[in-house]
matplotlib code that plots the C-alpha trace (Angstrom):
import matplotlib.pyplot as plt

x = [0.0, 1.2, 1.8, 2.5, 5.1, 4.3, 3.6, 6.9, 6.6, 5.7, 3.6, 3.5, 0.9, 1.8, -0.4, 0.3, -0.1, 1.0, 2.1, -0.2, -3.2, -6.0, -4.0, -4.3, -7.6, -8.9, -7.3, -9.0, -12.3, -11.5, -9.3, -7.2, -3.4, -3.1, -5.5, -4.0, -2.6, -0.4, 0.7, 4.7, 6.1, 9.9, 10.7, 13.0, 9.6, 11.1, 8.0, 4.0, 1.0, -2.2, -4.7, -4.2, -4.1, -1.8, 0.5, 0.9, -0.9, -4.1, -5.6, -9.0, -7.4, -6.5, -5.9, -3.7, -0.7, 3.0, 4.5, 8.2, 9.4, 9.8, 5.8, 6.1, 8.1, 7.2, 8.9, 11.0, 7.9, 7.8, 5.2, 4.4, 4.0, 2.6, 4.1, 2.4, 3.8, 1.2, 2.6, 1.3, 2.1, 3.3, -0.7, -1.8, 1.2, 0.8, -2.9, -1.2, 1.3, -1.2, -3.3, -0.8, 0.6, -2.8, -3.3, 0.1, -0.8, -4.5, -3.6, -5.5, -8.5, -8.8, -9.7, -9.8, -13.4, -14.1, -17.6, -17.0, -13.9, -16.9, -19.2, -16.7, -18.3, -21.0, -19.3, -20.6, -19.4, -20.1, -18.7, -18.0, -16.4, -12.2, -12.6, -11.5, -10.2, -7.1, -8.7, -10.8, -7.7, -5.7, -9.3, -9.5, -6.2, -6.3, -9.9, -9.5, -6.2, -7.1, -4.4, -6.6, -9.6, -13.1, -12.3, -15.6, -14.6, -17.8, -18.2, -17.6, -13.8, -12.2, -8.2, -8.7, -11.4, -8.4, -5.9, -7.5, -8.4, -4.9, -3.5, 0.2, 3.2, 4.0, 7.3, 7.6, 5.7, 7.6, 9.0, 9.0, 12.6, 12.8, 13.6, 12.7, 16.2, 17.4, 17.9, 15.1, 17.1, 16.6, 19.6, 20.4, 22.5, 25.5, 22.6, 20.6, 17.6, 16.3, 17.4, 17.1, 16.0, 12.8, 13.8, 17.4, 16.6, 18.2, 15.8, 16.4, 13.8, 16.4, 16.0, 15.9, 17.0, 15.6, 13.5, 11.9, 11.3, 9.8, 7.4, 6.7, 5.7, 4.1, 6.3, 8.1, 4.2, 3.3, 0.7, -1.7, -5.3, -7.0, -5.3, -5.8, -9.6, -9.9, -8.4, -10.7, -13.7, -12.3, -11.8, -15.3, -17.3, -15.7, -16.8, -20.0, -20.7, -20.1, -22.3, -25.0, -24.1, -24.4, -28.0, -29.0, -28.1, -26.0]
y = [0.0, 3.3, 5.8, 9.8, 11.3, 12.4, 16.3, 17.5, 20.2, 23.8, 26.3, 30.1, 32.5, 36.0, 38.3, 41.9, 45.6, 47.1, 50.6, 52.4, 54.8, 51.6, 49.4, 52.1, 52.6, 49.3, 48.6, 52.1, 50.5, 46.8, 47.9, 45.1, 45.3, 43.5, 44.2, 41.7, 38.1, 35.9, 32.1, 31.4, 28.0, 29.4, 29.5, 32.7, 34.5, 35.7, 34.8, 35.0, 34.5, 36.4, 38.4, 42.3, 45.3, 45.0, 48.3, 51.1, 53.6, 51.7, 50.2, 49.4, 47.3, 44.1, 40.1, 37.2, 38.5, 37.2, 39.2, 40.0, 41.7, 45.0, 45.4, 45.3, 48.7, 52.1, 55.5, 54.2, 52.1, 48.6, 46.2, 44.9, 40.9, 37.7, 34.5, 31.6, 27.9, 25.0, 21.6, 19.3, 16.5, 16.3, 15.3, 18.7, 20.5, 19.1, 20.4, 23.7, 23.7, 22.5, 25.4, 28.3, 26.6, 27.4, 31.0, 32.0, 30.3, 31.3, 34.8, 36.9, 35.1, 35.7, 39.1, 40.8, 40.4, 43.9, 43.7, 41.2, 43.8, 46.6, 44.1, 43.1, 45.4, 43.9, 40.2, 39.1, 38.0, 37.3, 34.3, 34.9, 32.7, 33.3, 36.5, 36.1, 38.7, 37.9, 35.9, 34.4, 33.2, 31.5, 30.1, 28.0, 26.8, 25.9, 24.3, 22.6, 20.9, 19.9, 21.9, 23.3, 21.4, 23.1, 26.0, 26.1, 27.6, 29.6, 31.2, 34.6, 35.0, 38.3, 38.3, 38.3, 34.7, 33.4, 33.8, 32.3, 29.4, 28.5, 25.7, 26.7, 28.2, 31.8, 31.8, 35.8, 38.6, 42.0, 44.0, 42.7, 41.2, 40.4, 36.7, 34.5, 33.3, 32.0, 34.9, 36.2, 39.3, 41.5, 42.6, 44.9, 44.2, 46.7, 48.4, 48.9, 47.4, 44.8, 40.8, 37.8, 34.5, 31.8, 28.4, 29.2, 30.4, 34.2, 37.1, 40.5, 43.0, 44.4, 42.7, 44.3, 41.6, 41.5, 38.3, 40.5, 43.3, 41.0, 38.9, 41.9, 45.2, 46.7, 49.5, 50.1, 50.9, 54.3, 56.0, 58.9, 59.4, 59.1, 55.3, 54.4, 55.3, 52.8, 50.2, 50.3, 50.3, 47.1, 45.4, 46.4, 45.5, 42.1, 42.3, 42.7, 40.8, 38.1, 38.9, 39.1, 35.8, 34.6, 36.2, 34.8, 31.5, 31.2]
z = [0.0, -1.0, 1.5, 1.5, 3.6, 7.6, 8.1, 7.9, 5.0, 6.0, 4.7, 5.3, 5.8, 6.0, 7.5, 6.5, 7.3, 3.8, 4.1, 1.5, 2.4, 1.4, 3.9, 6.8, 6.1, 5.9, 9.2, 10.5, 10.0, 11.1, 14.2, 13.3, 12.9, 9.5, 6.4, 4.2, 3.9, 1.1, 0.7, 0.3, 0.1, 0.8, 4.3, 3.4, 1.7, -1.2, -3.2, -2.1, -4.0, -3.3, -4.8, -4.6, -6.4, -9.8, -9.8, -6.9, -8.2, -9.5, -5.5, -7.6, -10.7, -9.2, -9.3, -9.1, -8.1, -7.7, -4.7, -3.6, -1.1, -2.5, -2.4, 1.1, 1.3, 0.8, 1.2, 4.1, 5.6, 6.1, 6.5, 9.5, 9.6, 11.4, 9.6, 10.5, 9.4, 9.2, 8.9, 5.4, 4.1, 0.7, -1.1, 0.4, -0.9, -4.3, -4.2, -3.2, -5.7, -8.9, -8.0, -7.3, -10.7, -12.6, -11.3, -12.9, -16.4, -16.5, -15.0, -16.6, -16.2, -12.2, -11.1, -7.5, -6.0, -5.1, -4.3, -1.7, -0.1, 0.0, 1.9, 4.6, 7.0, 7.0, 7.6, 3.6, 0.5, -2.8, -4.7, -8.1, -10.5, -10.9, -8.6, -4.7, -2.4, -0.5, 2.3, -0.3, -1.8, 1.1, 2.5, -1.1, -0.8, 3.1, 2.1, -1.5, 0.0, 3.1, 4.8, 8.0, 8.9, 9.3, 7.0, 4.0, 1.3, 0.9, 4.2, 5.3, 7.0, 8.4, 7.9, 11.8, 11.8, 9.3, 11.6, 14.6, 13.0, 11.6, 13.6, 13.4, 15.0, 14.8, 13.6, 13.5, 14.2, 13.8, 10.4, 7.2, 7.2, 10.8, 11.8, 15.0, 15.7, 18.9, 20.2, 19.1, 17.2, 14.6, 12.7, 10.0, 7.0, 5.7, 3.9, 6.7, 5.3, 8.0, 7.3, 9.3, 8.9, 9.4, 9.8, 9.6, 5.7, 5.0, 3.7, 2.9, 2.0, 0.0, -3.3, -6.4, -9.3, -12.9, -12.0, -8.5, -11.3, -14.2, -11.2, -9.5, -11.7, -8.8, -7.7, -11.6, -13.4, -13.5, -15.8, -15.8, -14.7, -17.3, -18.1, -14.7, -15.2, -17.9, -15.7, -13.0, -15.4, -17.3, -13.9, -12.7, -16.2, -16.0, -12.0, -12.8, -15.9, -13.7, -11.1, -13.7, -15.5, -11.7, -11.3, -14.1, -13.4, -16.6]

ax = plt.figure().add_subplot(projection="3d")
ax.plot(x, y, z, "-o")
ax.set_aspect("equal")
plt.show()
């Protein structure tokens, strides 16, 4: 009889407070320290998967996104974090990994679910085909994979229900870049950006290399108003054509 390995592969989620103006509101309103939360397979998180907005300047036109680190700095800020490691075995992980693997192709198919963000006030949500908010997102992998028991895919979760249901360790809680060593120390690098490790894995929220750049357009996309405009009403026809399609019953 075949058997898959015991539960000694980790999982991270990362809880986030971004530093932009949506972040600090959100949290405003929630009177919660983190507004947003990502999936990363490498213990040193050097690459996260979530679903966001696209490019700085554009908070409305969102999806699918592939994050570095980078999107976790702004204008001297740094994001605040709680990384959370949940132990799998390697059948969950490859349910993980085949679905994280389909966003990337299919892209451009999956769309942030902004009518769901606007509800979460009012503890609802709307499921729409290929569109999920971020805690949308990390419930269907946790669900569809088996990963944390008694999550359901289609209920209502805050960021702050996700995290209290996670059955992990908190490996760090602190600045982006920080590390849970032990000595439980944060030090900085000769370029004084903050670096550590998880796990005994290096990060630095430091990197800028061409592959960061070509995953990551987020902080290198600039464009005017009026391009921006047409942005958020493509993202919001395509929003609601599906609600409609779902009304419908098509």
């Amino acid at each position: 009889m075949q058997t898959h390995s015991a539960n000694n592969i980790c999982i991270y989620i990362v809880f986030s407070s971004t530093p932009y103006k949506i972040g600090r509101m959100i949290r405003f309103f929630t009177r919660y320290p983190y507004n947003h939360v990502s999936i990363s397979l490498d213990p040193g998180l050097h690459t996260m998967y979530s679903f966001a907005r696209r490019y700085l300047n554009t908070p409305f036109y969102g999806g699918f996104v592939i994050e570095t680190q980078r999107r976790f700095k702004n204008r001297g800020r740094v994001s605040q974090i709680k990384v959370i490691s949940i132990r799998i075995d390697d059948l969950k992980l490859a349910v993980i990994k085949k679905h994280i693997k389909e966003m990337i192709e299919y892209q451009e198919h999956y769309i942030y679910n902004t009518l769901s963000a606007l509800l979460v006030p009012l503890r609802r949500k709307i499921n729409l085909p290929n569109a999920y908010t971020c805690v949308e997102y990390i419930t269907k992998l946790l669900a569809e994979s088996g990963a944390v028991e008694g999550i359901e895919q289609r209920r209502f979760y805050s960021i702050s229900d996700l995290e209290r249901l996670l059955p992990g360790d908190v490996v760090y809680e602190g600045p982006f870049g920080g590390a849970v060593s032990c000595g439980s120390s944060i030090a900085e690098n000769s370029n004084f950006a903050l670096s550590g490790d998880i796990d005994g894995k290096f990060i630095n929220t430091s990197i800028d290399t061409d592959e960061d750049i070509e995953n990551d357009a987020f902080i290198y996309y600039q464009r005017g108003m009026l391009f921006r405009a047409l942005l958020y009403l493509y993202a919001n026809g395509r929003l609601f054509y599906r609600l409609f399609r779902r009304m419908a019953g098509v």
